[in-house]
C-alpha positions as CSV (number, residue, x, y, z in Angstrom):
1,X,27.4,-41.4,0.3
2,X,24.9,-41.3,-2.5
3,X,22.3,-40.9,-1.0
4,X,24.3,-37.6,0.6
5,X,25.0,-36.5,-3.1
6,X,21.6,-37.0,-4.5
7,X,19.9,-34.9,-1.6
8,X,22.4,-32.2,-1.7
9,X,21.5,-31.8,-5.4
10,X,18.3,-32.5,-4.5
11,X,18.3,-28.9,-2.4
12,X,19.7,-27.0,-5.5
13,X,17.9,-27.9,-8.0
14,X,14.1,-27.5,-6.1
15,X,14.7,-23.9,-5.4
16,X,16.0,-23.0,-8.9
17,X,13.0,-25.0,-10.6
18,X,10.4,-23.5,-8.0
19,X,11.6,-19.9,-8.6
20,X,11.4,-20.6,-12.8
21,X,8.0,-22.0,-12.2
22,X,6.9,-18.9,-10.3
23,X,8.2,-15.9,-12.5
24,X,4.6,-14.4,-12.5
25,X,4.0,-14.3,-9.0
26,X,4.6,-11.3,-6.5
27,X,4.4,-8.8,-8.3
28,X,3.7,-5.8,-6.3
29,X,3.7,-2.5,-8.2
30,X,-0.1,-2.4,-9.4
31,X,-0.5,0.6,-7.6
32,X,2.9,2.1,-8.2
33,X,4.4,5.0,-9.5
34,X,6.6,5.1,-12.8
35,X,9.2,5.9,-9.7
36,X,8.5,3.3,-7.8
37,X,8.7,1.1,-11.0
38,X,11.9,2.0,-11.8
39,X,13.3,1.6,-8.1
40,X,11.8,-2.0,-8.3
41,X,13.4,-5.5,-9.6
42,X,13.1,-6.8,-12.4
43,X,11.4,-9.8,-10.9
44,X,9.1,-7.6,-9.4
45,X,8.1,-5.7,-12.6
46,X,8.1,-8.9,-14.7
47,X,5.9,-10.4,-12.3
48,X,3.3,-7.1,-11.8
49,X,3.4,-6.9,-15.6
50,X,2.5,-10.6,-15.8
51,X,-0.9,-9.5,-13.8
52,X,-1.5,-6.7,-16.3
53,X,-1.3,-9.1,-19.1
54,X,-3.4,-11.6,-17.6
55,X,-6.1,-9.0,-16.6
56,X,-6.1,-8.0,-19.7
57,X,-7.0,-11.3,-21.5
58,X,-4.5,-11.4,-24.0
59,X,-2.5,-14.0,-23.5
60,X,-3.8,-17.8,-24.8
61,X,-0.8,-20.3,-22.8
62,X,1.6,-19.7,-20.2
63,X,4.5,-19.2,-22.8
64,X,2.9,-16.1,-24.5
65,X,1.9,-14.8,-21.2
66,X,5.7,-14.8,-20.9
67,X,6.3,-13.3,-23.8
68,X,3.7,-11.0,-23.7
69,X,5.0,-9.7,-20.3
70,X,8.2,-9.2,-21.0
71,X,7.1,-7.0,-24.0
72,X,4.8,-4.7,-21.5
73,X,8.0,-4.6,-19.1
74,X,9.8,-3.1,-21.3
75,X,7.8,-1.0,-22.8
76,X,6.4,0.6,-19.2
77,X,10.2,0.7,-18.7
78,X,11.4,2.5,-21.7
79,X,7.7,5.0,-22.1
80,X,8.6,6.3,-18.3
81,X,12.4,6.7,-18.4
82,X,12.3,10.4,-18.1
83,X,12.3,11.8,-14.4
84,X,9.8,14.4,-15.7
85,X,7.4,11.0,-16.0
86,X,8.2,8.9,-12.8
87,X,4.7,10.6,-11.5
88,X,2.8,8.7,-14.1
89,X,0.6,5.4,-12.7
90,X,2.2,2.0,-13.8
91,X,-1.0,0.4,-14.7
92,X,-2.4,3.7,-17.2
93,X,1.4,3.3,-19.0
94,X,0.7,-0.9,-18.7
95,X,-2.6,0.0,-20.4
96,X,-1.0,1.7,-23.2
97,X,1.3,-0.4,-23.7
98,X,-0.8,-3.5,-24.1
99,X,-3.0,-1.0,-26.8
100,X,0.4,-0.7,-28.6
101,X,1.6,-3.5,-28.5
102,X,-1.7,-4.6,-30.1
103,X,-2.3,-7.3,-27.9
104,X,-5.9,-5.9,-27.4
């Protein structure tokens, strides 16, 4: 019966501690329009953005890469939300926003 217990909480815990480890990975809108941003998830564009960031060489640790990310998210996310904008290139808005953020 224990054994039962500790592998059935075993099996919910792995995938929840495998997905936090691996918040930067996937990302798939490099190439992508503000459009295609905004149609994304917000795994997808925290991940994509975690690529721009890294790219970029501006973060120093894993937690600032976070942190750094998250800033560039929302910042792509807020300079394109205007429909007259969703024709702009993710990773020219990423670029600005990493300039602005002064993380370069």
């Amino acid at each position: 019966m224990l054994k039962k217990t500790i592998l059935a909480l075993t099996l919910l815990v792995v995938p929840v501690v495998a997905f936090a480890e691996e918040w930067y990975k996937g990302g798939t809108l490099h190439n992508a329009t503000a459009r295609e941003w905004h149609q994304s998830t917000a795994r997808n564009q925290l991940a994509t953005s975690a690529d721009f960031v890294a790219a970029a060489k501006v973060a120093a640790n894993m937690e600032q890469l976070r942190t750094r990310a998250t800033a560039v998210r929302k910042c792509i996310t807020e300079a394109t939300d205007d429909p007259d904008l969703y024709s702009q290139k993710v990773s020219e808005v990423a670029a600005a926003c990493i300039v602005l953020l002064h993380y370069k």
